[in-house]
C-alpha positions as CSV (number, residue, x, y, z in Angstrom):
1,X,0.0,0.0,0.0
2,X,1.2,3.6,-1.3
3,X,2.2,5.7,2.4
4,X,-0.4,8.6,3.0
5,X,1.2,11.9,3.7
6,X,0.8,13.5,7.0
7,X,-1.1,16.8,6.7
8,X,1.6,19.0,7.7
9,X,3.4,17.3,4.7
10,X,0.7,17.5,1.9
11,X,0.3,21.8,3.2
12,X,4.1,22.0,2.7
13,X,3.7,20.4,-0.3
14,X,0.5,22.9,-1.5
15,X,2.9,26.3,0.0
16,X,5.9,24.9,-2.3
17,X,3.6,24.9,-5.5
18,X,1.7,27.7,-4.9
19,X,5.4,29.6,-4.1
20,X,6.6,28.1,-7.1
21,X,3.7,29.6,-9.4
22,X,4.5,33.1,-7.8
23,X,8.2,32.8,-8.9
24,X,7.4,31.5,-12.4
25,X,9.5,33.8,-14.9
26,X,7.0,35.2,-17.4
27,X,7.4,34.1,-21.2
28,X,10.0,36.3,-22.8
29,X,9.0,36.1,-26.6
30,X,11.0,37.5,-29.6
31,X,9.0,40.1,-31.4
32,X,8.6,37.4,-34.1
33,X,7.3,34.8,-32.4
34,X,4.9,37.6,-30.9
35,X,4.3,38.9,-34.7
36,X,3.5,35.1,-35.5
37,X,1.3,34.9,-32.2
38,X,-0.6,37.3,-33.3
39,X,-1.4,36.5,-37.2
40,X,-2.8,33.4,-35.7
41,X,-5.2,34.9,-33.7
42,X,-6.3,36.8,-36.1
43,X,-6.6,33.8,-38.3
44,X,-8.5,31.6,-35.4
45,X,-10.9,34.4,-34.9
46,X,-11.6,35.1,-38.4
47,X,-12.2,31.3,-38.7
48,X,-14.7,31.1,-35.8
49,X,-16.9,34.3,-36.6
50,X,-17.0,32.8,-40.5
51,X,-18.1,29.8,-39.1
52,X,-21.1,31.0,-36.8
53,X,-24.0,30.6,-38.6
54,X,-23.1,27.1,-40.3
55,X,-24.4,23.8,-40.1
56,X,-22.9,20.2,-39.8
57,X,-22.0,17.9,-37.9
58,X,-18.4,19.0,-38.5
59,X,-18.8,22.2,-37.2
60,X,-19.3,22.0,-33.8
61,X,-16.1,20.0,-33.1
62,X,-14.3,22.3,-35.4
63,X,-15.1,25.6,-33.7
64,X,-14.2,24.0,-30.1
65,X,-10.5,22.7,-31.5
66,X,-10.3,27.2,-32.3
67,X,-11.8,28.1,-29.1
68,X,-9.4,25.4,-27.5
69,X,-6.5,26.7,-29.3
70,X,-7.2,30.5,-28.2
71,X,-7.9,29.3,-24.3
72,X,-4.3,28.0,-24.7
73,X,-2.1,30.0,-26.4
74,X,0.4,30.3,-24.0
75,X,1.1,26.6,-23.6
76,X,4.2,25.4,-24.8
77,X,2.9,23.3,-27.1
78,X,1.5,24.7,-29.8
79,X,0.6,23.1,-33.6
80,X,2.9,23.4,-35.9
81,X,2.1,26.1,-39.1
82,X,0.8,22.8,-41.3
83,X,-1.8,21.1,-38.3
84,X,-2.7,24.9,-38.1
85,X,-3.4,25.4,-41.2
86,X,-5.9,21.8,-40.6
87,X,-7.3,23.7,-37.6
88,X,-8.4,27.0,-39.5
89,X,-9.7,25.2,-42.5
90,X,-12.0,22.3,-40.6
91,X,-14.8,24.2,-40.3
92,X,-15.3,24.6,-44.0
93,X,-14.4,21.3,-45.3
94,X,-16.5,19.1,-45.0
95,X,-15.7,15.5,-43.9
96,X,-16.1,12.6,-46.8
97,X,-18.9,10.6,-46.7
98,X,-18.5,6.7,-45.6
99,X,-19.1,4.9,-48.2
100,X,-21.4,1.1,-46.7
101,X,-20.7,-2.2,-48.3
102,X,-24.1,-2.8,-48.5
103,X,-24.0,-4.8,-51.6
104,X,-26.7,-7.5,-50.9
């Protein structure tokens, strides 16, 4: 059985992340990179307010991956310029239709 941490522990444990949050050095970006932040934005915006009034079954999911992607922008992991490109475009493409063996 896993050992449970005394309390004393676990709110010395709570003080050290919470301290550790405060210290966090904020992102230094290169006025590229913020350039390129930006563009994107723009792009994932433009996207989503083209997209409002649409129908399909696509476009749901499609307009949550852009909302998703704005919510994180400051993650470090961010799509690269090609599974962007995917992400901007998904809301007008639509997918292909499955095609049924149903040759009886």
């Amino acid at each position: 059985m896993a050992e449970q941490k005394s309390l004393k522990e676990l709110e010395a444990a709570r003080v050290a992340r919470q301290e550790a949050k405060a210290n966090k050095p904020a992102g230094n970006y290169s006025d590229e990179e913020k350039a390129k932040r930006k563009e994107r934005v723009e792009k994932a915006k433009d996207a989503l307010s083209r997209s409002a009034g649409m129908k399909g079954d696509h476009i749901a999911p499609a307009r949550s991956a852009l909302k998703n992607y704005l919510r994180n922008l400051n993650d470090k992991n961010q799509p690269d310029d090609a599974r962007f490109e995917l992400l901007i475009e998904a809301p007008f493409k639509a997918p292909p239709k499955k095609r049924s063996n149903d040759r009886f």
